[in-house]
N, C-alpha and C positions, 0 to 999 in steps of 0.2 A: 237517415234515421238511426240506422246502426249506428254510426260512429258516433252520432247524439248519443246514444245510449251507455257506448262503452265509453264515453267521455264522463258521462253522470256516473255510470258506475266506481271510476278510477276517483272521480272529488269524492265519491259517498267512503271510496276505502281510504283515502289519505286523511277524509275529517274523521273516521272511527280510530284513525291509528292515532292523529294528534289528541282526540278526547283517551283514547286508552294511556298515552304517554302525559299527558296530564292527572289521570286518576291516579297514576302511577308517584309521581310525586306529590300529590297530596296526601300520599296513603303513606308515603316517608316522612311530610314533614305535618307535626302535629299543629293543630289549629292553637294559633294563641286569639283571644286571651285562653290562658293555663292558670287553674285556681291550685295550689299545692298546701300540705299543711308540713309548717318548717320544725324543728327539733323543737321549739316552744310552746309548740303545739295551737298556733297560731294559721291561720286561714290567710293564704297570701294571693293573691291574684298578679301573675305577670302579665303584662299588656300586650306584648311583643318581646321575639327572640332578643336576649339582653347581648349585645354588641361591647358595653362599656361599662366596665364592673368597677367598682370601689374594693376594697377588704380592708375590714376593720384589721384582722389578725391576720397579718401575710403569710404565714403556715399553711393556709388555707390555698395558695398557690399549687402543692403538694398536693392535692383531692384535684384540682383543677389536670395537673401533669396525667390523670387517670383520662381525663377526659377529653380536654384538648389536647390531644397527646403532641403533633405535631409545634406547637407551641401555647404552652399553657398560661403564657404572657399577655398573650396575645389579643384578651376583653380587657387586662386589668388598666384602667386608666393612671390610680393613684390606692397607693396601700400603707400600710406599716409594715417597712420591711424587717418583722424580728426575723426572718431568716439570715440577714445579713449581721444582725443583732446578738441573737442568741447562738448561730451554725454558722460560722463565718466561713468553716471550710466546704458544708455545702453549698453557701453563697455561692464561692468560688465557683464550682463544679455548674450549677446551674445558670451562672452569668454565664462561662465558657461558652457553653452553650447555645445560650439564648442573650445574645448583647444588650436586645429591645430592653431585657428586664430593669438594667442597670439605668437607664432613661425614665423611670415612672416614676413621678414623684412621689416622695416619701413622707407622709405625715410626719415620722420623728418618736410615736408615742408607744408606750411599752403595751403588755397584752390584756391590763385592766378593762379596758373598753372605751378609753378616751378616743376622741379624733377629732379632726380639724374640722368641723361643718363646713368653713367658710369655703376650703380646699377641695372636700367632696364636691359640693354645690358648683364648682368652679370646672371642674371637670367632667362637668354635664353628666354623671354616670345615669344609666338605666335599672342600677341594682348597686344595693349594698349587700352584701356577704358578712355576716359577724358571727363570731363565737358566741356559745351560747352563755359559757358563765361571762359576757363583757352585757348583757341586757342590764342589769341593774345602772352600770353606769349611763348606756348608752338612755337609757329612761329620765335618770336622775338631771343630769345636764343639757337637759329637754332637745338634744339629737333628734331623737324617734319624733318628738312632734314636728322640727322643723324639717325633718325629708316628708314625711306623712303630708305636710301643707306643699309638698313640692312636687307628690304624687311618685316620689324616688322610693320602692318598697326594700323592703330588710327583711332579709331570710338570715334565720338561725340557722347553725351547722352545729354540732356538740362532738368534738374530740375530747374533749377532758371534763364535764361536768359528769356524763355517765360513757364513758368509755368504750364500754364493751355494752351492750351492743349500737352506739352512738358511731363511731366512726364508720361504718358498713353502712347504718343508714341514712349517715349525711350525705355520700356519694350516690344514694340513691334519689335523695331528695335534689340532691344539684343534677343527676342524670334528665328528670325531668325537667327542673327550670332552663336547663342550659339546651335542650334535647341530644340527648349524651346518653339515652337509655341502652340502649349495646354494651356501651361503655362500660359504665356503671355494672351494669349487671354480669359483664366478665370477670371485673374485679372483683362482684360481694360473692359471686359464686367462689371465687377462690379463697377469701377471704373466710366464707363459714365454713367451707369441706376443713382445711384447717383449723378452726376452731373448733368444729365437731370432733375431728379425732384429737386434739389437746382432752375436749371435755370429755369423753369417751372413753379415753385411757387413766382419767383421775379418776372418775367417779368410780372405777374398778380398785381403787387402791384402798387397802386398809385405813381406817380413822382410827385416831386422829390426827391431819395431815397437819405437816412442819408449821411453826410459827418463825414466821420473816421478820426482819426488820430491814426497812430501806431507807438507807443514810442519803437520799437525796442532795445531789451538788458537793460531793464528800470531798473534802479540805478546800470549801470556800473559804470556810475563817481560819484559816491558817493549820498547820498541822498538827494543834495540840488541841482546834476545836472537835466538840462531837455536843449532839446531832442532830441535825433539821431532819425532816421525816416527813412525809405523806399522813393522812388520819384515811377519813375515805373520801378520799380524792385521788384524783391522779394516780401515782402507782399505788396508792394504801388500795384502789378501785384494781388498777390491775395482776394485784396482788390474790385479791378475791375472786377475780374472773379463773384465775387457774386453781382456784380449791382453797389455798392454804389460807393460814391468819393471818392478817398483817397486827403485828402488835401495837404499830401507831394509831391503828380503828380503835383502842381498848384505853390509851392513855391520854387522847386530845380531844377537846371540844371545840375544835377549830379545825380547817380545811388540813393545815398543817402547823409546823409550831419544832422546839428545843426539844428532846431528850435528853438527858443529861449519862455519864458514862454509868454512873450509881445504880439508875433505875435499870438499865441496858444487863448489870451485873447480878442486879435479883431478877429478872426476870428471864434471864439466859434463852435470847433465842437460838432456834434449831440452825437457821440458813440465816446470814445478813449478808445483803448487798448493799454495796457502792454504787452511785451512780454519777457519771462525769460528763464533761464535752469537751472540747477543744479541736484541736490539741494548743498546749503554750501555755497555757496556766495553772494555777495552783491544782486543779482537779483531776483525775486520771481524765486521759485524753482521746476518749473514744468518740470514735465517727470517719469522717473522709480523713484520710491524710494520718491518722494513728496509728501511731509506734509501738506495737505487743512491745517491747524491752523496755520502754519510756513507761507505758502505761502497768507493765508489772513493779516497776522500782518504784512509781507514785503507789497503786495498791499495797506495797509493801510498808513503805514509810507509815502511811494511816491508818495498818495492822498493830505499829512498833508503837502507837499512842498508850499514854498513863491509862493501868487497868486492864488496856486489851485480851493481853496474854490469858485473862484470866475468863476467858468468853468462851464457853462450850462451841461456838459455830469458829473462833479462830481455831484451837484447839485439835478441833474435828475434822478442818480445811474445810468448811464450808461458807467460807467469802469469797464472796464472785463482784464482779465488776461489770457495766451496764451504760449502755448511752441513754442519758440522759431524757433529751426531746422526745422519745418512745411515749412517753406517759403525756403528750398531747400532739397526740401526730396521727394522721388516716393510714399510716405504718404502724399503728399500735401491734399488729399480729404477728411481726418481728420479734418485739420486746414480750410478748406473752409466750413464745417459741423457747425464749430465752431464758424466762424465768421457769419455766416447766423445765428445763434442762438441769436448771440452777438445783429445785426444789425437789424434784425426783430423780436424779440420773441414772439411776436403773432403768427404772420403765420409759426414759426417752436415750436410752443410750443411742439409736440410730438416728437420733432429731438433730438436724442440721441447719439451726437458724439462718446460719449465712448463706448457705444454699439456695433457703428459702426467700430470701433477699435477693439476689441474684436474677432467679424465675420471675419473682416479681414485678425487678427493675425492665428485665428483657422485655418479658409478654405483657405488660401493660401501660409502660409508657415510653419516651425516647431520652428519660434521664441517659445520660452515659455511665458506663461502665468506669468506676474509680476503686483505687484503695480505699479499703474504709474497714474499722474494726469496730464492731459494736457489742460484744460481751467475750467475757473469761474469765478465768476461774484463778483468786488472786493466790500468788504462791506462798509455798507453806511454810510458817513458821513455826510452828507446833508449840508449845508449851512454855 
């Protein structure tokens, strides 16, 4: 009867150990279905952990790298690769990388919000991913009803319709669809302690702060054009998140839109910036693989444009040069690092955007470590 006993005793401890190591993982992995409300402010319900993802705008891979850190490829069935499009040298860096990526079919289509239904559909995904300013298309070209009839849900994400504070809580919103909460929340912690002391240190400065102007994509049309510009959108949005005025919010009644050199001359802003990509093209060539010498001689030639000279911010040396993709990217807090440096460099004289890029890339994802230049300060040609 003894050993009856201690035999019952031993089943009764191995089933309380197998129910505690079960409670154990369930207490890890959250119950789907998960109802979330995505940047549209729309009510989504995931059915189950999504395996096999779509991306209307493959930038959106980048918020993924926070999460699936080990490889952030690795749900996407088929996307729009404007990584490969618009960053060809981060392309580069993250095919390196991650070979899978270069295998997923590519819709083909730019960041409006078009996409290939037929192709999604075909790809059996469990989730669409799309930017938030791509709904009006994704609506109009009746997308949204024919996944909705397929029971395939669509979550918005917003890096560039409202920016700041949009990219912190699209990776919150994917932390939970994706179950990536850890995740997620090491990044937005990082992500606001740095915005807090950006916002921190302006709101301490005397008013009234600099008026910007951001020559977005500077010497697409060749180097006698000027200048496409932000209104509030995109950067004219993260122009405002760091204090200052963006002058293109006061002269368009469109997202973005021409300035012309004329209006640029009465209007004489404080700070102008440049912003580029590359490298290899007509545009200063900021990003992986950019050449400070290359990229001060292209800043310089776009300074030597009819009129210039005669710009209180060339004048004063305050044109600076800028990557680009910042103004729709889950690394917006990079480009706001940058223009705080740009826009006050007194009060952030020890701010070290690259740095802070660095920390970034280490602690929170397995991007690798590459050359890459993403702002400075274009040289002087004074008067």
């Amino acid at each position: 009867m003894w050993g009856d006993l201690k035999r019952l005793g031993f089943f009764m401890l191995v089933v309380g150990a197998l129910a505690g190591s079960a409670g154990a993982a369930d207490a890890a992995t959250p119950a789907y279905p998960v109802t979330v409300t995505d940047m549209a402010g729309r009510q989504v319900t995931i059915t189950s952990p999504p395996q096999r993802i779509a991306l209307q705008d493959g930038r959106v891979a980048l918020d993924l790298a926070l999460l699936d850190r080990k490889d952030p490829f690795q749900r996407v069935v088929v996307w729009n690769n404007l990584i490969r499009r618009f960053s060809p040298a981060t392309w580069a860096v993250l095919a390196d990388r991650w070979p899978n990526a270069a295998r997923i079919p590519d819709m083909g289509f730019g960041d409006d919000g078009a996409v290939n239904v037929e192709e999604i559909v075909a790809s059996n995904p469990q989730l669409l991913i799309a930017e938030l300013r791509a709904r009006p298309v994704l609506e109009q070209d009746g997308a949204m009803r024919t996944l909705a009839s397929l029971h395939i849900p669509v979550v918005f994400v917003d890096d560039s319709v409202n920016p700041v504070p949009g990219a912190a809580a699209s990776v919150t919103l994917l932390g939970q669809v994706l179950n990536r909460e850890p995740e997620a929340k090491a990044y937005t912690d990082f992500y606001n302690a740095h915005l807090a002391h950006l916002t921190a240190t302006i709101d301490a400065l005397p008013k009234p702060h600099p008026l910007v102007f951001i020559e977005a994509l500077a010497g697409q049309g060749g180097s006698a054009g000027c200048c496409f510009t932000h209104g509030n959108f995109g950067w004219g949005l993260l122009v405002q998140a760091v204090g200052a005025r963006n002058l293109g919010s006061t002269l368009l009644r469109t997202p973005a839109g021409q300035v012309s050199t004329e209006t640029l001359l009465a209007k004489q802003p404080d700070v102008f910036v440049m912003t580029g990509r590359g490298p290899g093209g007509p545009m200063p060539g900021f990003g992986y693989g950019g050449n400070q010498a290359q990229i001060e001689q292209r800043l310089r030639s776009l300074e030597l444009r009819p009129g210039f000279s005669a710009l209180n911010a060339v004048q004063d040396d305050r044109v600076y040069g800028i990557y680009h993709p910042f103004y729709s990217s889950v690394f917006n807090i990079i480009g706001l690092e940058y223009l705080a440096k740009f826009i006050y460099p007194e009060a952030f004289r020890a701010l070290d955007p690259a740095a802070t890029y660095e920390t970034l890339i280490a602690q929170f994802t397995d991007i690798p470590a590459a050359p890459v230049q993403f702002g400075l300060q274009a040289p002087a040609i004074g008067g």
